[in-house]
C-alpha positions in Angstrom: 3.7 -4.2 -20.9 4.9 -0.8 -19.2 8.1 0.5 -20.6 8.9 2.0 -18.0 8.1 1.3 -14.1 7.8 4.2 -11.1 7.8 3.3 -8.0 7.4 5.0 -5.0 9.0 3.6 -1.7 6.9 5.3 1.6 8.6 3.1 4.1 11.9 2.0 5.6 12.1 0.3 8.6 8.9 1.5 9.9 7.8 -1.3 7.9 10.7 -3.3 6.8 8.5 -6.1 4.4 6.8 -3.4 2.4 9.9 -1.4 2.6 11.6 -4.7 1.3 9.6 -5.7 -1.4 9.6 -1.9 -3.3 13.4 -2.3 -3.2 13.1 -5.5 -4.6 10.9 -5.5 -7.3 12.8 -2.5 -8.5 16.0 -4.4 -8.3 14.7 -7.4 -10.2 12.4 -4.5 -12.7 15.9 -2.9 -13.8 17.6 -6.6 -13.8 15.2 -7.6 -16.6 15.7 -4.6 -18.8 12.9 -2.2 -17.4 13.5 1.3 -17.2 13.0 2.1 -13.5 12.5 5.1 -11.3 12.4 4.3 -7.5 11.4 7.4 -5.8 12.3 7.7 -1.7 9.9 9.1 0.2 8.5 9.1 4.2 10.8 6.6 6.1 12.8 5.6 3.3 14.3 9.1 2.8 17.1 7.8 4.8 18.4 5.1 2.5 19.2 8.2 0.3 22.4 8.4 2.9 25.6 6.6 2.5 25.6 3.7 4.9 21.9 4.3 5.7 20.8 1.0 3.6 23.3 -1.3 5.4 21.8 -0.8 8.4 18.5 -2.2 7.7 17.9 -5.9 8.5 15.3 -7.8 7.4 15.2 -12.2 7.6 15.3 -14.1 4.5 15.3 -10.7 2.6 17.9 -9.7 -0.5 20.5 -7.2 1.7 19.4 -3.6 1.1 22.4 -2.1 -0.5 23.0 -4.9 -3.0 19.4 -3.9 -4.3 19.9 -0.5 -3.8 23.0 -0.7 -5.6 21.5 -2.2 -8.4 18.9 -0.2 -9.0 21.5 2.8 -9.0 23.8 1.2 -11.8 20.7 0.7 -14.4 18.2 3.4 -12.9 17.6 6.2 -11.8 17.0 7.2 -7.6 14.9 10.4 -6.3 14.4 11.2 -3.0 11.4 13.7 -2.4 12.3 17.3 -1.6 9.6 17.6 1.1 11.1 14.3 2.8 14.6 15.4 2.2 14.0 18.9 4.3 12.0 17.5 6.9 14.7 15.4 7.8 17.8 18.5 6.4 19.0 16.1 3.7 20.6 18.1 0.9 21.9 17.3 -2.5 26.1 17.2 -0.8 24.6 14.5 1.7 22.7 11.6 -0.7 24.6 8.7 -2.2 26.4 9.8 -5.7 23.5 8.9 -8.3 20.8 10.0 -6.0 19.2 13.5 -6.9 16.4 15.3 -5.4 13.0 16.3 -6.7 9.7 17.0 -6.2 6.0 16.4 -6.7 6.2 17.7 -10.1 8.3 15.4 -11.0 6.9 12.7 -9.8 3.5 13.3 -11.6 5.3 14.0 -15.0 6.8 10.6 -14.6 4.3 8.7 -13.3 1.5 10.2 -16.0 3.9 9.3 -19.0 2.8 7.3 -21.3 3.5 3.2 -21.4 4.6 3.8 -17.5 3.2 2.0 -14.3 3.6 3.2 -11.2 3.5 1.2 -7.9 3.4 2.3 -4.7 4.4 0.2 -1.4 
């Protein structure tokens, strides 16, 4: 089994079920004891923003923030650099926790060893 779990979120409410489901399975990932990075990119950039999660509805779905939340407290958050200036997020805008970083990044963590990466 992975020791560690990337995953990288590409939608927000665009698609709200696949959007969802990334923030959930990295919610339930970090509740079991896996070490989680949840990367924020395309549409879901914007969850990076205070308030932003709360704003997203979707039926018979865990409420965004409480996922987001805990995936903060026992993981770590990135939103993409190239999403983040596309849309003039900086570092004094995202949530406390939240940093920003790039492709480089991304690839050293995803290429690590005993890591799976997901992407939704």
């Amino acid at each position: 089994m992975a020791k560690k779990l990337v995953i990288k979120v590409t939608a927000g409410a665009d698609a709200p079920e696949r959007c969802s489901q990334a923030f959930t399975v990295a919610a339930v990932a970090v509740a079991s004891g896996v070490e989680v990075s949840l990367w924020l990119t395309g549409e879901s950039a914007w969850f990076a923003l205070p308030g932003r999660a709360a704003e997203f509805e979707l039926p018979h779905a865990a409420p965004l923030p409480e996922l987001l939340d805990g995936i903060l407290a026992g993981g770590r958050v990135t939103l993409c650099t190239q999403c983040a200036a596309r849309r003039d997020i900086t570092e004094k805008d995202v949530l406390e926790g939240v940093r920003i970083a790039g492709a480089q990044v991304f690839v050293q963590e995803v290429m690590a060893e005993d890591t799976q990466a997901l992407v939704y």
